[in-house]
C-alpha positions as CSV (number, residue, x, y, z in Angstrom):
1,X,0.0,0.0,0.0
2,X,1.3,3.3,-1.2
3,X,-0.1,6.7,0.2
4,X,0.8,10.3,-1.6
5,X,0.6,13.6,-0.1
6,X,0.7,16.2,-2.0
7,X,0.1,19.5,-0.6
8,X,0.2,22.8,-1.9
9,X,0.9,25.8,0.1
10,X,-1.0,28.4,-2.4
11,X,1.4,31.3,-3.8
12,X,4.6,30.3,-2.1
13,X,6.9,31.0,-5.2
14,X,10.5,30.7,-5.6
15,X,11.7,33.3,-7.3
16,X,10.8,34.9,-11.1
17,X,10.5,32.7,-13.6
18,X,12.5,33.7,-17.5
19,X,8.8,35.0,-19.0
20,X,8.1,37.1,-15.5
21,X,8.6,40.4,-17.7
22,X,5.6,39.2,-20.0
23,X,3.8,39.2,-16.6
24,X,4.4,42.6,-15.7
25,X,6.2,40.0,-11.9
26,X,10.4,41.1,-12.7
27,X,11.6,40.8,-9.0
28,X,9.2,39.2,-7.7
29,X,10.5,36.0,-5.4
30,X,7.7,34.9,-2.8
31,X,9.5,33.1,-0.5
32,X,13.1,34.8,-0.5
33,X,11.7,38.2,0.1
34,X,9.7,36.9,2.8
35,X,12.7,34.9,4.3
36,X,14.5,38.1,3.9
37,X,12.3,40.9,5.1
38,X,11.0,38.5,8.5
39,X,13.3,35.7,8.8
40,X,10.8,32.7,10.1
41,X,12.3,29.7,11.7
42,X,11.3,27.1,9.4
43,X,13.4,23.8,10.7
44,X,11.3,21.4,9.6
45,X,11.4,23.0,5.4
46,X,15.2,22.9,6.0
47,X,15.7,19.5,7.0
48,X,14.0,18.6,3.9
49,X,15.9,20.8,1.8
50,X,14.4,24.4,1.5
51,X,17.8,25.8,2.3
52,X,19.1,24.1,-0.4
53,X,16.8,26.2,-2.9
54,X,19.2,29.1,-3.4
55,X,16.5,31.5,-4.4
56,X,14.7,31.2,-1.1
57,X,17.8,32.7,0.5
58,X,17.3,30.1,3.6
59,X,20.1,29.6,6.0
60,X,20.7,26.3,7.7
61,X,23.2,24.6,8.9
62,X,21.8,21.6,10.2
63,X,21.8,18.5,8.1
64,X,19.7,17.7,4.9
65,X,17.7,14.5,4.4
66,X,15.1,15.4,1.5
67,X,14.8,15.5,-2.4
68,X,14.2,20.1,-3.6
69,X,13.9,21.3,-6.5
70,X,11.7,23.9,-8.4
71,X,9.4,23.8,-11.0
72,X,8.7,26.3,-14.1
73,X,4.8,26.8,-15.1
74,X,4.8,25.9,-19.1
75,X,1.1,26.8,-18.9
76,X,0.1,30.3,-19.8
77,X,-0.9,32.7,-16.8
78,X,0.1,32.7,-12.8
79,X,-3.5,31.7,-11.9
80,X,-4.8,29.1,-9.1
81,X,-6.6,26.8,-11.8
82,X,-4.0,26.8,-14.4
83,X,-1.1,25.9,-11.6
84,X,-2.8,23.3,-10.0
85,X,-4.0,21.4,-13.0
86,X,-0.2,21.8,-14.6
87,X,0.5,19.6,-11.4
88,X,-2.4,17.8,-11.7
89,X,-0.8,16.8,-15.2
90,X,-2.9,19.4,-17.7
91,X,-1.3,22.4,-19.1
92,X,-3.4,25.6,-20.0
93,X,-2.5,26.4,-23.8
94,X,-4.2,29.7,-24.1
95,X,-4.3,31.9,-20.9
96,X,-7.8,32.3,-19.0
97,X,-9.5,35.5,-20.6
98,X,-8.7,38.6,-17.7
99,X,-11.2,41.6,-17.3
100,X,-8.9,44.9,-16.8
101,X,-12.0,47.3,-17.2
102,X,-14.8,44.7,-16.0
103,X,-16.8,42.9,-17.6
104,X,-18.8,43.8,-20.9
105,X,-22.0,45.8,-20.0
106,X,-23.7,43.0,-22.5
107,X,-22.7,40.1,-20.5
108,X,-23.4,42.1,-16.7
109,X,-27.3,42.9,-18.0
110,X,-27.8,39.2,-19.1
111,X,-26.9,38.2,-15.8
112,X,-28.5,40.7,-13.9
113,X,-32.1,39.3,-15.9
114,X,-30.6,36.0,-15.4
115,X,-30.2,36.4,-11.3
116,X,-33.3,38.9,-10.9
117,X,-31.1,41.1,-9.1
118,X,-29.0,44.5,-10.3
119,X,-25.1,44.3,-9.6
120,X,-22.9,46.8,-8.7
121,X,-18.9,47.1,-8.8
122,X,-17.8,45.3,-12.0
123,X,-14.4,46.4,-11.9
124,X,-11.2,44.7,-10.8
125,X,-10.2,45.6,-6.9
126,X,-9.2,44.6,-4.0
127,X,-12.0,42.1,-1.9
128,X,-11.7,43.8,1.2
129,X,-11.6,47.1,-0.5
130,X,-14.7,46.5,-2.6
131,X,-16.4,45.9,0.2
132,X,-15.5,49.1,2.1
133,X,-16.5,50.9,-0.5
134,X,-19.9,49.3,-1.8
135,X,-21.2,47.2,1.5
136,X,-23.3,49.2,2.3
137,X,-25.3,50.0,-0.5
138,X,-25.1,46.7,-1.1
139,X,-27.2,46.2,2.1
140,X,-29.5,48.9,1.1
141,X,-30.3,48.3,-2.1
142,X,-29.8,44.5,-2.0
143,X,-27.5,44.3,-5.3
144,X,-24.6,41.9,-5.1
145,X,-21.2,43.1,-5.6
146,X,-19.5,41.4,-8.9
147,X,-15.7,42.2,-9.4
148,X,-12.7,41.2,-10.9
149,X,-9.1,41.0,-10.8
150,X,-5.5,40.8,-12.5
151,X,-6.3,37.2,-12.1
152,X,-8.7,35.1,-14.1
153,X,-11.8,35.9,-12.1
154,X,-16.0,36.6,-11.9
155,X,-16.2,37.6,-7.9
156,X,-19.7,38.1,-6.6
157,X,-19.6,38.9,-2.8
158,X,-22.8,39.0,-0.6
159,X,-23.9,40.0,2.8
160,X,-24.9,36.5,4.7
161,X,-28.0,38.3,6.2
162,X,-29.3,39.3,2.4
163,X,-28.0,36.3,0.3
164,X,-27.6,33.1,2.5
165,X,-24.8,31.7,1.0
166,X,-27.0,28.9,-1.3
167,X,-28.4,31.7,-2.9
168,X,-25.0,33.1,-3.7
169,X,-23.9,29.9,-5.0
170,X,-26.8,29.8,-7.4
171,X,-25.8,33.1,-8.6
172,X,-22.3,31.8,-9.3
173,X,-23.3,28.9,-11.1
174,X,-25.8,30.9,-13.3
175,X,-22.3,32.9,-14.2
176,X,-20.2,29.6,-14.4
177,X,-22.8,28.7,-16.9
178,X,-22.8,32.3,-18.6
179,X,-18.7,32.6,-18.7
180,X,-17.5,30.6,-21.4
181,X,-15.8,30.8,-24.6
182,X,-14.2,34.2,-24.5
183,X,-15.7,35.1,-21.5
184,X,-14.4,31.7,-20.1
185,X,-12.5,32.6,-16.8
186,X,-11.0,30.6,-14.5
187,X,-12.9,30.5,-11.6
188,X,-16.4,32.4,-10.3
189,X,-15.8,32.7,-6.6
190,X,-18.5,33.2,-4.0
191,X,-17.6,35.8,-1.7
192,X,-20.0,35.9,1.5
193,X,-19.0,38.5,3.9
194,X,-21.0,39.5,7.4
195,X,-21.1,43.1,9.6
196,X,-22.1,45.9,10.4
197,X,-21.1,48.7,7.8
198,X,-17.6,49.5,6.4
199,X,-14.8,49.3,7.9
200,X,-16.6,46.0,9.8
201,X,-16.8,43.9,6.9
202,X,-15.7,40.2,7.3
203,X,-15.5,37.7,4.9
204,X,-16.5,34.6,5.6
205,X,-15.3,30.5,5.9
206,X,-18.2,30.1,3.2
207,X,-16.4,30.6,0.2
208,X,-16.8,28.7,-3.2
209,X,-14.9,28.6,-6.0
210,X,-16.4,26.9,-9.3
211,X,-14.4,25.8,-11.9
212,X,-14.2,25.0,-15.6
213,X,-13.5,21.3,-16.0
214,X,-9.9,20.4,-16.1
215,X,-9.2,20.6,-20.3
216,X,-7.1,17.5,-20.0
217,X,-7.0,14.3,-18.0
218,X,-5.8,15.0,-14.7
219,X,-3.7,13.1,-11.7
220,X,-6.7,12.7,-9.9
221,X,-8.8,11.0,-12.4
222,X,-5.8,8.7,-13.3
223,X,-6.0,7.9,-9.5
224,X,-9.7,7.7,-9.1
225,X,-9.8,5.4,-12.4
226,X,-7.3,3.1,-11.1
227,X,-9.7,2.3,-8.1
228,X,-7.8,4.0,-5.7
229,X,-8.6,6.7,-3.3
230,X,-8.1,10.4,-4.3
231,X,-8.8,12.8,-1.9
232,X,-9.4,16.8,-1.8
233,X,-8.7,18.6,1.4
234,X,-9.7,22.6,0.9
235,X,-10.4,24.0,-2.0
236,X,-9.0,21.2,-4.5
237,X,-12.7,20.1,-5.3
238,X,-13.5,23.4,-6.1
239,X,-10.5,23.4,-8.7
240,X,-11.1,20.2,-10.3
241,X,-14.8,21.2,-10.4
242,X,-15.3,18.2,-8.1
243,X,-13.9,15.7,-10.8
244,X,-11.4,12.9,-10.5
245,X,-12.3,12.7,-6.1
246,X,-13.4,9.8,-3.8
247,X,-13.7,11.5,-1.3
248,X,-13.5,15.2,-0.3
249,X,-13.1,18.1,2.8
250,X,-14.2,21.7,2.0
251,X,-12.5,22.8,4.9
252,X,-11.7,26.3,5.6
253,X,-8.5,28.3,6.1
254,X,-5.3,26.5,7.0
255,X,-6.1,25.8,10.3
256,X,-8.9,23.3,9.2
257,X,-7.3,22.5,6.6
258,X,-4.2,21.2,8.2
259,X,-6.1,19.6,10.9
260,X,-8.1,17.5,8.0
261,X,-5.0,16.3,6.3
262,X,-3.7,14.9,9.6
263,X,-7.2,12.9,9.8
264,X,-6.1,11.3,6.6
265,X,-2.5,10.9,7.2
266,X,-3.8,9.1,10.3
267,X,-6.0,6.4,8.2
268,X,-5.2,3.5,6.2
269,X,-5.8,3.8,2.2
270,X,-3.3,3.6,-1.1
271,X,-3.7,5.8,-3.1
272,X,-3.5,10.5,-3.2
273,X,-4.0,12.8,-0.5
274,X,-4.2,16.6,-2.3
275,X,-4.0,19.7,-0.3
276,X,-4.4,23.4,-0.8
277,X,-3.4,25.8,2.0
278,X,-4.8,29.1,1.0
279,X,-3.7,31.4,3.8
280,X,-0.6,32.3,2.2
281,X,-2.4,33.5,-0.7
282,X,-5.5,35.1,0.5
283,X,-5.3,36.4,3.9
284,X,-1.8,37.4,3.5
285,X,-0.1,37.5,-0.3
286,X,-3.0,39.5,-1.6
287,X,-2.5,41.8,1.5
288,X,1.1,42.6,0.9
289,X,1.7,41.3,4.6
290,X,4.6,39.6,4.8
291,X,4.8,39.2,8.6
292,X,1.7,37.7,8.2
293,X,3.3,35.5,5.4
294,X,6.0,34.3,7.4
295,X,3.8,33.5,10.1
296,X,1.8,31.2,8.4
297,X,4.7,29.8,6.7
298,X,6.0,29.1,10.4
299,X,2.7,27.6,11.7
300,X,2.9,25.1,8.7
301,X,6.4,24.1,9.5
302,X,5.5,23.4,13.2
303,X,2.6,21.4,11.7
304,X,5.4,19.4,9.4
305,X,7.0,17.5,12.0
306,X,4.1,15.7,12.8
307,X,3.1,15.7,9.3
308,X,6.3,13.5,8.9
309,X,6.3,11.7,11.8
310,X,2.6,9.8,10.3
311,X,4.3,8.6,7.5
312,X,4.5,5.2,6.8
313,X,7.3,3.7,4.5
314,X,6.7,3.5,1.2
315,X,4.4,6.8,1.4
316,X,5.5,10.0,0.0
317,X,5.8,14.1,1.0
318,X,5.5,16.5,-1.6
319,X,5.3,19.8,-0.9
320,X,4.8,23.0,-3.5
321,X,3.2,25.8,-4.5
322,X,0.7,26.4,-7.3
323,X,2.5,30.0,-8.7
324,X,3.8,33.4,-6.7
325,X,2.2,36.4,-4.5
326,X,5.0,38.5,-3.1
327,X,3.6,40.1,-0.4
328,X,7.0,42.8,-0.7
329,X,6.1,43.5,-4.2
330,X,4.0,46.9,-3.1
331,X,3.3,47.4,-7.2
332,X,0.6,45.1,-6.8
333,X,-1.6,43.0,-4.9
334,X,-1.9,40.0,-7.7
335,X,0.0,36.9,-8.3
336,X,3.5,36.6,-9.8
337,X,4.6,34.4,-12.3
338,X,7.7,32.5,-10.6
339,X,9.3,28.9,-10.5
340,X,7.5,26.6,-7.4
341,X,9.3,25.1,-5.1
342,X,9.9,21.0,-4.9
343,X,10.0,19.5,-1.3
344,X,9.6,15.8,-1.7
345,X,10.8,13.5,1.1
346,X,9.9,9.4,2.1
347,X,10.6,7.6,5.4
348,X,14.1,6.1,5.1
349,X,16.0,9.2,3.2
350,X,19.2,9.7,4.8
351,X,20.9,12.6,2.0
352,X,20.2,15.3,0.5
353,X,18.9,15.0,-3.3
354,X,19.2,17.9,-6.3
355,X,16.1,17.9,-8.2
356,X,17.3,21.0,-10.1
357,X,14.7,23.2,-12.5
358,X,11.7,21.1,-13.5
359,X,10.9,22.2,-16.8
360,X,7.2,21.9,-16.0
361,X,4.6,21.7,-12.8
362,X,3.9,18.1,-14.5
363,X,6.7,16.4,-13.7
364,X,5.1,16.7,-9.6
365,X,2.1,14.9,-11.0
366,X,4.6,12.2,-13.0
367,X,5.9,11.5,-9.8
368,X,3.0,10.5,-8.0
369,X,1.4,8.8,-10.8
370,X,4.5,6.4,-10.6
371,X,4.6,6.3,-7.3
372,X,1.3,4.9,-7.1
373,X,2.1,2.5,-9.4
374,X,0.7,4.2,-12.4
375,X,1.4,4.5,-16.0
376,X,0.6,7.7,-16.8
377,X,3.2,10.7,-16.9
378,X,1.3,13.5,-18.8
379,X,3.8,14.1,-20.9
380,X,6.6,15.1,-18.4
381,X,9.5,13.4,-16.3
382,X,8.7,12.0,-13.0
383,X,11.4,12.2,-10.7
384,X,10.4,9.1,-8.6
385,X,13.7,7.7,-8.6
386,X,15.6,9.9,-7.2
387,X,13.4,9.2,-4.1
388,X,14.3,5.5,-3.4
């Protein structure tokens, strides 16, 4: 029996990747700015290698046991979907359509006849911002809030008290419906948010993200078709548009999140464990707030050891990242197209192992296909190997 957990700590990147001038990201490096600017003890990432990742800038003297590595995105963009499905073994060709100056006025009045409701915002801006700034008439006037961003994204955020969050969700799948072709973004995200007025705005655990369908077969349906388990712990349903899962936890935050992957590191089964950790990304990246950052970067790493300690031989560790979101990169409040890093480690490793530049997220998936005993590779090099 094998076990494979991959987890994904969302927008942890390792430095600018060649094409980060295309992307508007030059100088962007996640992880080494935040290593550099708050300096978090992260032991546990170092015994596995992160120190060995020269970009991350991580100094550590004690000894090495672990395979690192990064990993260039082939697919185009820096957002959440395209990331994890290049891992998951499918790469995005053509970049998911973005909405600099909203969306068109055509498409916003067929969904506001579609929804039976007027809309207000409909530009890109910050979530916490757009809700300082329209909450309230939002409460008054009952209109949901739809924005955007520099990522691939239809945001529609409602007060809990006017839209329960099923009736939110029914709005965003009435858009998931309505967004395709050229209007095809990446994700429509619920956004339900509670309080009082602004400045007391809160948004919520009840989140949502809906999907396209992966474009490609993924890691997780080669798992699920191979009778194994293969199981979603956050917001990894939501990516995959629930395909290619036996089993799944929509938990909430890291905290949860963390606390759900420990249930399943703590049970018997063969087959894919998948994690997202969005704190990095959401709470913190998207906030420029790198002490936050490193915070949550060190509650992770305490979290590790015992992470570790659960494994049983013959399972496998891998941990990444699904693109970049320099919280020290004050130009901006969006992604950043940089390298991932590669942390992979198995009970019994006893040196330190050079996985070098992946050319592609896929080779991650590659590596757990083959791990699991799997013939598929998605057109990439798994690195398996180097692990035994």
């Amino acid at each position: 029996m094998s076990r494979v957990f991959l987890t994904v700590l969302d927008a942890v990147g390792a430095g600018e990747l060649p094409d980060a001038a295309d992307y508007g990201d030059v100088g962007t490096n996640t992880l080494g700015h935040v290593i550099a600017a708050c300096d978090p003890k992260l032991p546990n990432m170092a015994a596995i290698g992160l120190g060995k990742i020269t970009s991350t800038g991580y100094h550590w003297d004690g000894p090495v046991a672990g395979a690192y590595g990064r990993a260039a995105e082939r697919s185009k963009g820096k957002d959440t979907t395209s990331g994890h499905w290049e891992i998951a073994g499918v790469r995005v060709e053509k970049a998911f359509p973005t909405f600099p100056h909203g969306f068109p006025a055509s498409f916003i009045e067929a969904f506001e006849q579609a929804i039976g409701h007027k809309v207000i915002g409909n530009r890109p801006e910050s979530g916490t911002v757009i809700l300082d700034e329209l909450g309230e008439q939002h409460m008054r006037d009952k209109t949901p809030i739809v924005y955007t961003s520099a990522d691939s994204v239809f945001q529609i955020a409602c007060h809990e008290e006017f839209f329960p969050p099923e009736k939110l969700y029914e709005f965003c799948r009435i858009a998931r419906d309505m967004l395709q072709g050229d209007l095809g973004v990446g994700r429509v995200i619920a956004r339900p948010f509670i309080g009082t007025g602004s400045g007391h705005f809160i948004r919520t655990g009840n989140r949502r993200d809906f999907s396209l369908p992966p474009c490609g077969r993924t890691l997780c349906d080669a798992v699920k078709e191979a009778g194994l388990e293969s199981i979603g712990v956050g917001k990894i349903e939501d990516i995959f548009a629930h395909r290619g899962l036996t089993k799944s936890d929509h938990a909430a935050g890291n905290p949860a999140c963390i606390e759900s992957l420990i249930r399943f590191m703590k049970t018997d089964f063969n087959g894919l464990c998948f994690t997202n950790l969005v704190d990095t990304d959401s709470v913190f990246g998207h906030r420029n707030d790198p002490k936050g950052f490193a915070g949550a970067l060190e509650a992770f790493d305490v979290w590790l050891k015992v992470m570790l300690e659960l494994l049983n031989p013959g399972d496998l560790m891998i941990i990444t990242a699904d693109h970049g979101c320099d919280p020290t990169y004050l130009q901006t409040t969006d992604h950043s197209r940089e390298y991932i890093p590669i942390l992979a480690w198995t009970p019994g490793m006893q040196k330190a192992v050079a996985l070098g530049d992946r050319k592609t997220y896929a080779d991650i998936g590659a590596t757990c296909a083959e791990w699991l005993g799997l013939p598929d590779r998605f057109g990439a090099e798994s690195f398996a190997d180097a692990l035994r």
